[in-house]
C-alpha positions as CSV (number, residue, x, y, z in Angstrom):
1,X,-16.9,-19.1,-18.4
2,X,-17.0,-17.9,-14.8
3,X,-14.1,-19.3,-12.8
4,X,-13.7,-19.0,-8.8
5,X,-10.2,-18.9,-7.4
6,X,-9.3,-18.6,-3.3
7,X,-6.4,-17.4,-2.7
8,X,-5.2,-16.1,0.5
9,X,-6.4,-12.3,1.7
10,X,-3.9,-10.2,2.8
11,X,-5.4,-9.9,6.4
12,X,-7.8,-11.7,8.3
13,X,-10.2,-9.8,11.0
14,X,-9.8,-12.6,13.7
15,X,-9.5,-12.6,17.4
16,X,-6.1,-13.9,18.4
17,X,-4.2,-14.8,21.6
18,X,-0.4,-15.4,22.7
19,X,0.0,-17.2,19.2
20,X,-0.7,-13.4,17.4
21,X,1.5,-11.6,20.0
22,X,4.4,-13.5,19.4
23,X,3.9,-12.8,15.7
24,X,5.8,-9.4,16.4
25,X,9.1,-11.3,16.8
26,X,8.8,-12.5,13.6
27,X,10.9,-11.9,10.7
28,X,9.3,-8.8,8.5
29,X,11.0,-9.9,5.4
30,X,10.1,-13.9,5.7
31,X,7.7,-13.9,8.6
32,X,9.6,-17.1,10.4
33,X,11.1,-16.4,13.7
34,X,13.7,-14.0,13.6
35,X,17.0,-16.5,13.5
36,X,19.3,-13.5,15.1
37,X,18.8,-10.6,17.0
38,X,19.0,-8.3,14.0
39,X,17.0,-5.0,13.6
40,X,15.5,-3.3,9.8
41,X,15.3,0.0,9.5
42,X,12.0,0.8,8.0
43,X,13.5,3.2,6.3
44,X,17.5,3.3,5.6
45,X,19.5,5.3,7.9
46,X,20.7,6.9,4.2
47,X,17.2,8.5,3.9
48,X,16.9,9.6,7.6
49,X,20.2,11.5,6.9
50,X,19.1,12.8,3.7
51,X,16.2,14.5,5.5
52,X,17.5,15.8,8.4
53,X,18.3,14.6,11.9
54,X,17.4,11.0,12.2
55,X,16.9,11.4,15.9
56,X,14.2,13.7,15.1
57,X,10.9,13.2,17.0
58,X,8.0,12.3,15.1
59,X,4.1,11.2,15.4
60,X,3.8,7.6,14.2
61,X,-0.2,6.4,15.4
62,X,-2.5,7.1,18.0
63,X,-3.1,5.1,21.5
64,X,-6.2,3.2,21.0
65,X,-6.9,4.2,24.5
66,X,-6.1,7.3,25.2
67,X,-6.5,8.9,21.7
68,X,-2.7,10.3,22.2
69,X,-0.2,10.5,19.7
70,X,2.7,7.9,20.3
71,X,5.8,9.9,19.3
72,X,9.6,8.5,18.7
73,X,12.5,8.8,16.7
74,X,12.8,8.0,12.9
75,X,15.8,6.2,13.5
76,X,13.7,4.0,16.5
77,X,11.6,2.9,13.3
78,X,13.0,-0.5,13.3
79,X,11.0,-4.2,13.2
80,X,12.6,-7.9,13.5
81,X,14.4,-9.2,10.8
82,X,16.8,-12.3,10.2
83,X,20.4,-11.4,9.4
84,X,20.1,-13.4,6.0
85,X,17.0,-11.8,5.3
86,X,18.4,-7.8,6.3
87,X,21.3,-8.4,4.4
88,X,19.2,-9.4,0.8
89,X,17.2,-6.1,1.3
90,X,20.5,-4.2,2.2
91,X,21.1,-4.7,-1.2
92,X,18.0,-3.2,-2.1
93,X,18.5,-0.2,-0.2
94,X,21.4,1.0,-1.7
95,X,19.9,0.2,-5.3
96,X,17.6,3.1,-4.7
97,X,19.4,5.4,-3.1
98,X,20.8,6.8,-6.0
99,X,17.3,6.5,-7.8
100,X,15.1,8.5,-4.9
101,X,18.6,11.2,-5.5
102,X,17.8,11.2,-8.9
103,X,14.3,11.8,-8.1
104,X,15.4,14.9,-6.1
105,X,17.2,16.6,-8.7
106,X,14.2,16.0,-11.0
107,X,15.9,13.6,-13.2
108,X,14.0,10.9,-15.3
109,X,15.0,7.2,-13.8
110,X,13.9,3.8,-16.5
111,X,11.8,1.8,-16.0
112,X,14.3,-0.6,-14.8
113,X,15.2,1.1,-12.1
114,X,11.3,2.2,-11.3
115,X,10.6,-1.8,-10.9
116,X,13.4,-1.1,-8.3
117,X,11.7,1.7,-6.9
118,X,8.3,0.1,-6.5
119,X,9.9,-3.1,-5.3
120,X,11.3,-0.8,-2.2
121,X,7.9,1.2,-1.9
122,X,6.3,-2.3,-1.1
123,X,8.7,-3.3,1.4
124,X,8.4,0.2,3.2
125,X,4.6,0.0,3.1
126,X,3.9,-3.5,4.1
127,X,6.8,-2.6,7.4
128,X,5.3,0.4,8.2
129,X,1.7,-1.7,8.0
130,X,3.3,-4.2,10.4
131,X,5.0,-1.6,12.5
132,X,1.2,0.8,12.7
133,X,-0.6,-2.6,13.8
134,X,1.7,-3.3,16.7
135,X,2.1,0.3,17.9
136,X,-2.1,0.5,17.8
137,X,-2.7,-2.8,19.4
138,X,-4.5,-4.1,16.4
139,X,-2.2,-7.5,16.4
140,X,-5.0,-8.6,18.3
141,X,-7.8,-8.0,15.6
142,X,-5.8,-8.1,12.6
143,X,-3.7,-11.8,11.8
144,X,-0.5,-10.4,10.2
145,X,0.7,-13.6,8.5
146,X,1.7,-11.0,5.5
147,X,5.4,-10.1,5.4
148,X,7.2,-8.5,2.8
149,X,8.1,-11.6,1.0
150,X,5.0,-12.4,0.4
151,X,4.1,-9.3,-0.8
152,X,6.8,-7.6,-2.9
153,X,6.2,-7.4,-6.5
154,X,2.8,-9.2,-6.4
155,X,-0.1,-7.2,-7.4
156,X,-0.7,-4.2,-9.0
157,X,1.0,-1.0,-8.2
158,X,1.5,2.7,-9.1
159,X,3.6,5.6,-8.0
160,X,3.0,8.9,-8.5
161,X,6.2,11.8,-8.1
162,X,4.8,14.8,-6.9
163,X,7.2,17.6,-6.6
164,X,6.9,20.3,-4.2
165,X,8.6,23.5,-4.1
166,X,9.7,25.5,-1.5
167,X,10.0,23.0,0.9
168,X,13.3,22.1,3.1
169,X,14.6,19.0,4.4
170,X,12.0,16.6,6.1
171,X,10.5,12.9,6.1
172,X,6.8,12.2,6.4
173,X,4.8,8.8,6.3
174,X,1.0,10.1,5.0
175,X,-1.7,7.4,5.6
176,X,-0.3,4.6,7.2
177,X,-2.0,5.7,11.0
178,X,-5.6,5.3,9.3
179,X,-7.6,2.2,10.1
180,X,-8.5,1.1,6.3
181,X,-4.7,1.0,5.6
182,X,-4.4,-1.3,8.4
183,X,-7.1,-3.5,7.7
184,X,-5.5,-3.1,3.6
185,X,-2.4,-1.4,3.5
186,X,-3.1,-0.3,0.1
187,X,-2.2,3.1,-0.3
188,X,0.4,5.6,1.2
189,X,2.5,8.6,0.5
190,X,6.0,9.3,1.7
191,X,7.2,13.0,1.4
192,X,11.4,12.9,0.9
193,X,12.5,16.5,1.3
194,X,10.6,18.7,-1.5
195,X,8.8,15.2,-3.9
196,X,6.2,13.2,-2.6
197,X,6.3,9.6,-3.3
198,X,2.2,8.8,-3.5
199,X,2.3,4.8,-3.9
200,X,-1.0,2.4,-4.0
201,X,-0.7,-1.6,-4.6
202,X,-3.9,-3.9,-4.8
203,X,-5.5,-7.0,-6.1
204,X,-6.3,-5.8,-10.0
205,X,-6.5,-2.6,-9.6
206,X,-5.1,-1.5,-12.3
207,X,-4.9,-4.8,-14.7
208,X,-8.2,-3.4,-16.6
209,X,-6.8,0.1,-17.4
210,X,-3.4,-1.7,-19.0
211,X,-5.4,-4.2,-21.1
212,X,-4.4,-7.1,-18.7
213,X,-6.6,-10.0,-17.7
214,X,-8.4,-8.8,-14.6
215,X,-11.7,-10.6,-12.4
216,X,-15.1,-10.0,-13.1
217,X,-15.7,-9.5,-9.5
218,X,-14.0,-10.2,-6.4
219,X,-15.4,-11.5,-3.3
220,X,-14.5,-11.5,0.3
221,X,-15.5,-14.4,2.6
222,X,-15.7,-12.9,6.5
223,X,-16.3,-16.1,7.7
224,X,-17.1,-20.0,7.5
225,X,-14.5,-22.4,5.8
226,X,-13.0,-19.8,3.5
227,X,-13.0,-16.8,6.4
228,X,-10.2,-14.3,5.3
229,X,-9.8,-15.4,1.9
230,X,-10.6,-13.7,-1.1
231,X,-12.2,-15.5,-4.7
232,X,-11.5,-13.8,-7.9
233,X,-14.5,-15.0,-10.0
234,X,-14.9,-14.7,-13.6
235,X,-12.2,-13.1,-15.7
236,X,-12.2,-10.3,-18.4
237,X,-9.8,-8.4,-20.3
238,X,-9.9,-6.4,-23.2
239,X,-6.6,-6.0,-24.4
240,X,-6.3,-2.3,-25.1
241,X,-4.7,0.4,-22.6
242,X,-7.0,3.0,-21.3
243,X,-6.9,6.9,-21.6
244,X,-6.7,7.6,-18.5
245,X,-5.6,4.4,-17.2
246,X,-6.7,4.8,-13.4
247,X,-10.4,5.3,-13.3
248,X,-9.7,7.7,-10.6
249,X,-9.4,11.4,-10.7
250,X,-6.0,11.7,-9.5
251,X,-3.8,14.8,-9.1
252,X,-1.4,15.4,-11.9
253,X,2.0,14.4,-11.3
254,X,5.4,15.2,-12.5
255,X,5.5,11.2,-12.6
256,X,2.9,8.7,-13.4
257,X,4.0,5.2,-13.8
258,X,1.3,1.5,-13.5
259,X,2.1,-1.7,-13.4
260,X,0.3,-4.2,-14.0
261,X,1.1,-7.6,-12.2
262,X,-0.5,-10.5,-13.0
263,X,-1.3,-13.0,-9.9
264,X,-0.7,-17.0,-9.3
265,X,-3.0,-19.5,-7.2
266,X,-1.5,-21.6,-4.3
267,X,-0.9,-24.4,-7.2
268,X,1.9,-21.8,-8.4
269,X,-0.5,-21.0,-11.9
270,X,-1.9,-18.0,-13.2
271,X,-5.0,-16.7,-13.1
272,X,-7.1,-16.7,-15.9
273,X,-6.0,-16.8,-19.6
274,X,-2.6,-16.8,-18.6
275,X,-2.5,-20.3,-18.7
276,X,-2.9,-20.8,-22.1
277,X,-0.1,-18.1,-22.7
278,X,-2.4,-15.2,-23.7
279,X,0.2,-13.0,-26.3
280,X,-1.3,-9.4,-25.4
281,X,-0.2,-10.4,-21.4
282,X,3.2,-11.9,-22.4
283,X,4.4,-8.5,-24.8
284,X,3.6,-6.7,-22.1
285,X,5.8,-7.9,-19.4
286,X,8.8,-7.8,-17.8
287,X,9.3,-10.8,-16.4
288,X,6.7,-13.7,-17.4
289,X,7.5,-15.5,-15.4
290,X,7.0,-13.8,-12.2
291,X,3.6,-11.9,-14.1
292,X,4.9,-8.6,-13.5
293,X,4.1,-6.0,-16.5
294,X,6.3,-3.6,-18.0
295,X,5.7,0.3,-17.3
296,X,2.9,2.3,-18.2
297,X,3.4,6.1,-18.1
298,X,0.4,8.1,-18.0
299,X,1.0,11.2,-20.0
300,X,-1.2,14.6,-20.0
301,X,-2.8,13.2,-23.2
302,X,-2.1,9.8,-23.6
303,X,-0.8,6.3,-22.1
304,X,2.0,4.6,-23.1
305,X,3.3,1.1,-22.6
306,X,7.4,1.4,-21.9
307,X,8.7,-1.7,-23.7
308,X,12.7,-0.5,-23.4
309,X,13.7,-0.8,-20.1
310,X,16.8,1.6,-20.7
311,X,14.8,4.7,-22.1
312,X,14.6,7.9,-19.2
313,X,10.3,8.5,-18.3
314,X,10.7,12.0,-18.5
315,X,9.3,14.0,-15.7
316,X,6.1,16.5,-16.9
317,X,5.2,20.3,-16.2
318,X,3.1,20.9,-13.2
319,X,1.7,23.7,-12.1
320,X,1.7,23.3,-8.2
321,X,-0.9,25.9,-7.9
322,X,-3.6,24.9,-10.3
323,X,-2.7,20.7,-8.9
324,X,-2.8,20.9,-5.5
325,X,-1.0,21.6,-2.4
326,X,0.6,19.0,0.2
327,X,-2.5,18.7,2.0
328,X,-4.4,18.3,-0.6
329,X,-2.0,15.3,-2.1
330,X,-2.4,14.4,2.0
331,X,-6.2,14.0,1.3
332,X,-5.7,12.4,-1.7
333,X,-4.2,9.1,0.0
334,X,-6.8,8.8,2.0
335,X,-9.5,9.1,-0.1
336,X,-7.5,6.8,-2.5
337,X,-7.4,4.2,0.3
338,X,-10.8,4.0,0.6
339,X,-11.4,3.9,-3.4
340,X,-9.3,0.8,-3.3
341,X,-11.0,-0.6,-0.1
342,X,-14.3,-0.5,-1.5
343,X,-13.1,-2.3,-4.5
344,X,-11.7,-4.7,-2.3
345,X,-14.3,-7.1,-2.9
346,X,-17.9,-7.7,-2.0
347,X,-18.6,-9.2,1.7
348,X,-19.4,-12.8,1.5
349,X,-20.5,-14.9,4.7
350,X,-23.2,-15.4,7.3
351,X,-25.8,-12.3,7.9
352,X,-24.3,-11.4,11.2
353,X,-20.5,-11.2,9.9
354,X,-21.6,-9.5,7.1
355,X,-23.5,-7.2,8.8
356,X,-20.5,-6.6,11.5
357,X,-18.1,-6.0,8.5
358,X,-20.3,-3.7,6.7
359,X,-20.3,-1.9,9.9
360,X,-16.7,-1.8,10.9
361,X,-16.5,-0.6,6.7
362,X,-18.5,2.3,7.7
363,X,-16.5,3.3,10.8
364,X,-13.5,3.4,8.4
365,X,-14.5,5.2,5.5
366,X,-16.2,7.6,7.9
367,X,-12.7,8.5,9.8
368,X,-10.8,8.4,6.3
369,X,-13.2,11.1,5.1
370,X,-12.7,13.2,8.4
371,X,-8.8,13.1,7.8
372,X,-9.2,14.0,4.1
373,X,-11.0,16.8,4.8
374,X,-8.8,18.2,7.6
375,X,-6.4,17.2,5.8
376,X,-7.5,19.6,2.9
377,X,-7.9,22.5,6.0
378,X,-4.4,22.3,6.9
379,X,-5.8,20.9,10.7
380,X,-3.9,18.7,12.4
381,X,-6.0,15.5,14.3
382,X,-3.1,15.1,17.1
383,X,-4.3,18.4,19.0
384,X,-6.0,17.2,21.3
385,X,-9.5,15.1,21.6
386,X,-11.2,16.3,18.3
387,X,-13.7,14.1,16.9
388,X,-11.0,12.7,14.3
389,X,-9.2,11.1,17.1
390,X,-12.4,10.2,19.0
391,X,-13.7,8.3,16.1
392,X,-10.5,6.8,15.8
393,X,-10.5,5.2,19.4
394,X,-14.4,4.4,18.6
395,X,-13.4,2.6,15.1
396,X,-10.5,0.4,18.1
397,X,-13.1,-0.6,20.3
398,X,-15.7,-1.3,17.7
399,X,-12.5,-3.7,15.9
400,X,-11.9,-5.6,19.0
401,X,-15.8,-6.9,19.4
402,X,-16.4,-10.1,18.5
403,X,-17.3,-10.5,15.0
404,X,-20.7,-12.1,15.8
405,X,-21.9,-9.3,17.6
406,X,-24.5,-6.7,16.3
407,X,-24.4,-3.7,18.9
């Protein structure tokens, strides 16, 4: 029968004051106040070395106001972070180091050490998504009670290895400036030197495609009583893994791993079937109790489930001509960001917040389509006041009216 579950959204569109600003002392990894003066690197001083100078100068997001790029170092990237809590991911860091290496030299990793791997890609997406919503003043607009705690290892995620020839040393974030990633840090692609790392995490994305219980439709309350949450309502599943698994035409990869990660209510239970231990969920995971699935490879022509952990996922042929260029992999994120945006759930609350949402939605997906397709030219939206950096200081002032408001 149909079942409604709340559980908390990710991010709530809500005006804030002092309360909100001082949520940028807060611990990234627990979100409590920082106990100690500590600093994360968003990303390891390892991998700013690995790609060239780390006191290289780089565009990181665009003043609301102005429409300027704000520039800094890579190794300036840092957030907040308690010295129990920096020290725990430390740990982390040097876990993959040898893996994104391995990566490099285009050697197949497990699957053990790809749930390590997609552990650190959702740490370094939800600090980048913390970091791109204090640099662009969105703090204000956007309630950022999500740290990585909260969010490492729970929903379902993907990665994608593209590898690039021909390319030198370098680091680039792809995605994480747009407005939809900020409003659902979903999606986002990291280039390391000549691979892209194209990496996408969201509420049951994926969970039909592997066979795993997943909603019959999600919805998302903008206001009232349950404002910012989302309901899950109705549950289906059927138990077999799809060919292709992502109902998304996505570039071919030399990689292409899913999993599946199945989710718990504030009581602490599972969704859905889960509860009365459904089998086809528990032989196909890797840790029951946390929900997480095992691995799912998508292949040229099939999709396999990866029940040894030890056993290499061998990298495939591409043909980097025929698949696409970096821009077009550039494109590809943010296109894919607003695929999993729209899934996100349909708007539930009173006509005027609906109608404001719909609205902001349609600011969003406009500018995410403008930076695909310049993407896709090889144009770049930091030179000067073009209309992708116009709509993009438009799409801040529109996000700071009040959410009652219909002009």
């Amino acid at each position: 029968g149909n079942q409604r579950t709340g559980k908390l959204h990710s991010k709530g569109i809500c005006r804030m004051g002092k309360a909100g600003r001082e949520k940028r002392r807060h611990c990234v990894f627990c979100g409590k106040p920082a106990s100690s003066k500590n600093r994360e690197h968003i990303l390891p001083k390892w991998l700013l070395k690995l790609t060239g100078d780390p006191r290289r100068v780089v565009t990181m997001a665009i003043n609301p106001e102005t429409a300027e790029p704000i520039k800094f170092s890579w190794s300036a990237l840092v957030m907040p972070a308690c010295e129990a809590c920096n020290l725990q991911y430390s740990a982390l860091e040097g876990t993959v180091k040898p893996i994104v290496q391995a990566l490099l030299e285009r050697k197949p990793i497990t699957s053990r050490e790809a749930f390590d791997l997609l552990d650190w890609l959702d740490k370094v997406r939800v600090c980048l998504w913390l970091n791109q919503i204090t640099l662009q003043s969105t703090i204000e607009t956007i309630n950022p009670h999500l740290h990585v705690n909260s969010r490492i290892g729970k929903k379902d995620r993907l990665l994608y290895v593209y590898t690039i020839e021909g390319h030198g040393k370098g680091l680039n974030g792809f995605g994480i400036e747009s407005l939809i990633f900020q409003h659902h840090p979903s999606c986002f692609a990291l280039r390391v030197n000549d691979i892209i790392l194209f990496n996408a995490s969201s509420d049951y994305s994926f969970s039909s495609g592997c066979g795993f219980w997943h909603p019959e439709h999600i919805e998302k309350h903008v206001d009232g009583e349950w404002a910012g949450r989302v309901a899950f309502v109705g549950h289906a599943m059927t138990r077999k893994l799809a060919h292709p698994i992502v109902d998304y035409p996505l570039l071919k990869a030399a990689l292409r791993i899913i999993q599946p990660i199945a989710q718990c209510g504030e009581n602490g239970e599972f969704f859905g079937p889960l509860r009365q231990n459904e089998s086809y969920h528990f032989t196909h995971m890797s840790d029951p109790s946390r929900g997480t699935g095992i691995i799912f490879q998508q292949r040229e022509d099939s999709a396999l489930p990866i029940y040894d952990f030890d056993v290499p996922l061998d990298f495939e042929g591409v043909n980097a001509v025929g698949n696409g260029c970096v821009g077009d992999i550039v494109a590809q994120v943010y296109r894919f960001q607003l695929y999993l945006f729209q899934k996100s759930g349909e708007l539930i609350g009173s006509e005027a917040a609906v109608f404001y949402a719909k609205s902001m939605s349609k600011i969003l997906s406009e500018t995410n389509e403008m930076k695909a397709v310049l993407a896709e030219k090889g144009q770049q939206s930091q030179r000067g006041n073009d209309f992708v950096t116009q709509a993009f200081r438009d799409s801040m002032v529109a996000a700071k009216r009040p959410s009652g408001s219909k002009n």
